[in-house]
C-alpha positions in Angstrom: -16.7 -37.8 -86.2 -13.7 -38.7 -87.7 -9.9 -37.5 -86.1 -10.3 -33.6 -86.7 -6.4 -31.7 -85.9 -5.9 -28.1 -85.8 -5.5 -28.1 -89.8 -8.8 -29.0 -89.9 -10.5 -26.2 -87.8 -10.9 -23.9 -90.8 -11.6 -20.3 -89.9 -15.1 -19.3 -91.0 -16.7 -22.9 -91.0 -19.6 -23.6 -89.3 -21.0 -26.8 -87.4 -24.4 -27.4 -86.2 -24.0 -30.1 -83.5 -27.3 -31.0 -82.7 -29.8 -30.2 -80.2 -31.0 -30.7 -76.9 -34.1 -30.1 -75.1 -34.7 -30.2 -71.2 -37.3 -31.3 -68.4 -38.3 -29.5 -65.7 -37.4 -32.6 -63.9 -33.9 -32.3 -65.2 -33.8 -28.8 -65.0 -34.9 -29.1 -61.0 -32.8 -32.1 -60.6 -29.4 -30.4 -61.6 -29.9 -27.2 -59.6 -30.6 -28.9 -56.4 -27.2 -30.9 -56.7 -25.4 -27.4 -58.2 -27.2 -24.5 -58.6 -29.8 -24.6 -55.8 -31.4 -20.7 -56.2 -35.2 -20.5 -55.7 -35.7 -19.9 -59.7 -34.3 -23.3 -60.5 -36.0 -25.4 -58.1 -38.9 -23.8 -56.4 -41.9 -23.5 -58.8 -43.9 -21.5 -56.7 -41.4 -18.9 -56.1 -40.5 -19.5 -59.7 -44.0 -18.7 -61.1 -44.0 -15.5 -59.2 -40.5 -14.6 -59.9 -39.1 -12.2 -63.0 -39.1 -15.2 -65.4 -42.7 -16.5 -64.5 -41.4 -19.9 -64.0 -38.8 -22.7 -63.9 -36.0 -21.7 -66.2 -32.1 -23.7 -66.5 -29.2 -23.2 -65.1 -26.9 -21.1 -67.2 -24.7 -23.8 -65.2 -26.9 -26.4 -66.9 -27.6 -25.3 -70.4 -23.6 -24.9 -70.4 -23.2 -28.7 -69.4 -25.5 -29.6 -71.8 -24.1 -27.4 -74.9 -20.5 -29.4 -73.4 -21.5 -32.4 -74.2 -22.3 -31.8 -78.0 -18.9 -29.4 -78.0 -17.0 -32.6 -76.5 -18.5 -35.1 -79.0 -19.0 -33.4 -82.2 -16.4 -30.6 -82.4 -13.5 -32.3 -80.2 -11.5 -34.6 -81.9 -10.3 -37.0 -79.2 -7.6 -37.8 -81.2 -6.1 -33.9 -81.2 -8.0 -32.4 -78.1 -5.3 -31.6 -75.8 -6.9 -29.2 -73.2 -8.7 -25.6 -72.6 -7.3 -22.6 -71.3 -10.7 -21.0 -70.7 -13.8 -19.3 -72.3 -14.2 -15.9 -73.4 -17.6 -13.7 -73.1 -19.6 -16.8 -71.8 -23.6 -14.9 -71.8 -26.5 -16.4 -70.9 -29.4 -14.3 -72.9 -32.6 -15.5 -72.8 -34.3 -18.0 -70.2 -34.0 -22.1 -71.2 -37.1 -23.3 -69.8 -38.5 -27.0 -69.6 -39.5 -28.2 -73.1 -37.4 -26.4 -74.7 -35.3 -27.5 -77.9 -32.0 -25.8 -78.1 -29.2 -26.1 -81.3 -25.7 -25.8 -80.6 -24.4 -23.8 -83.6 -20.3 -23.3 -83.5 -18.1 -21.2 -86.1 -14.5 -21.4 -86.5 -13.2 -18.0 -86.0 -9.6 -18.5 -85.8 -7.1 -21.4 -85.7 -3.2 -21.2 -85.6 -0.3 -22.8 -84.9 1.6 -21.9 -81.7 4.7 -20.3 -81.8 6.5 -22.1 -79.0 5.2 -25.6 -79.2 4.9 -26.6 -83.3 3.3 -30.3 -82.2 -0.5 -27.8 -81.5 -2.4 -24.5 -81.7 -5.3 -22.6 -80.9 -8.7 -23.0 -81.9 -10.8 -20.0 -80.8 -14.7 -20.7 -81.8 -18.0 -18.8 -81.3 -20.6 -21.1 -79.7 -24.1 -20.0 -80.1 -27.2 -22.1 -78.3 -30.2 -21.1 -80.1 -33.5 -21.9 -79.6 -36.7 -22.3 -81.8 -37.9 -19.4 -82.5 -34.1 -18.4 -84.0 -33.0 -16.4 -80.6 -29.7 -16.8 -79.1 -29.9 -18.2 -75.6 -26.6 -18.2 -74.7 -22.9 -17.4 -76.6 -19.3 -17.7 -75.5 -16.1 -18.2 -77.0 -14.3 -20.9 -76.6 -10.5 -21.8 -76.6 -9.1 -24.8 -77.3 -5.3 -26.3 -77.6 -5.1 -29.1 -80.3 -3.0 -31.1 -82.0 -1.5 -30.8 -85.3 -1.5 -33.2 -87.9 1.1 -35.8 -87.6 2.7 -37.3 -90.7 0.7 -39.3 -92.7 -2.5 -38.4 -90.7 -5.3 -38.0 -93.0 -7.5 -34.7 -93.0 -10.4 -35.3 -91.0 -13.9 -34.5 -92.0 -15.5 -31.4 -91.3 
């Protein structure tokens, strides 16, 4: 990615970032270290639980969708820092094998009104998995950086 600053982030514009897919090895692996609930790492209790198996983290398929966010929507150049997430949902299981896309759209971006140097970038993030079925949405918000002088307009 090239240096992307708030001028860039162009209401309406969509980015597919890529996919992931997950183990069950990874998927047991990160819930014992954060998210140890019987669903995530017991697959005994799993299988006879309401999802009929293993399934992710929402902890987990939120890292993951993080890191594509971070590398291919972040400029590092103008990413200054996050207030917070809006309407984070997890709505379908991720369960091992699966492929997810991270699909994000540009709904707004402005210029603050008290510091000219950055704005706001508020985006949808969908994950979405194979069959076409939204596993989990949220909104993100992020502070970034105008263009300085003589910056060039990044790629989209």
């Amino acid at each position: 990615m090239t240096d992307r600053w708030l001028e860039d982030y162009v209401p309406g514009a969509v980015h597919e970032l890529g996919t992931f897919s997950v183990s069950e090895e990874e998927i047991v692996d990160f819930a014992r270290r954060f998210d140890p609930q019987p669903i995530h790492v017991d697959p005994e209790f799993a299988a006879s639980g309401p999802f009929g198996g293993i399934i992710a983290s929402g902890w987990h398929t939120g890292s993951l969708m993080m890191r594509l966010y971070a590398l291919h929507y972040l400029s590092p150049a103008s990413s200054l820092a996050s207030p917070g997430v809006d309407e984070l949902r997890w709505l379908r299981p991720v369960r091992p094998g699966d492929t997810v896309t991270v699909r994000v759209t540009v709904e707004d971006a402005r210029p603050s009104e008290s510091k000219p140097d950055r704005g706001v970038v508020r985006s949808r993030v969908e994950l979405i998995d194979a069959s076409g079925a939204a596993v989990m949405t949220m909104r993100a918000v992020n502070m970034v950086a105008r263009r300085p002088a003589g910056a060039a307009p990044g790629k989209h």
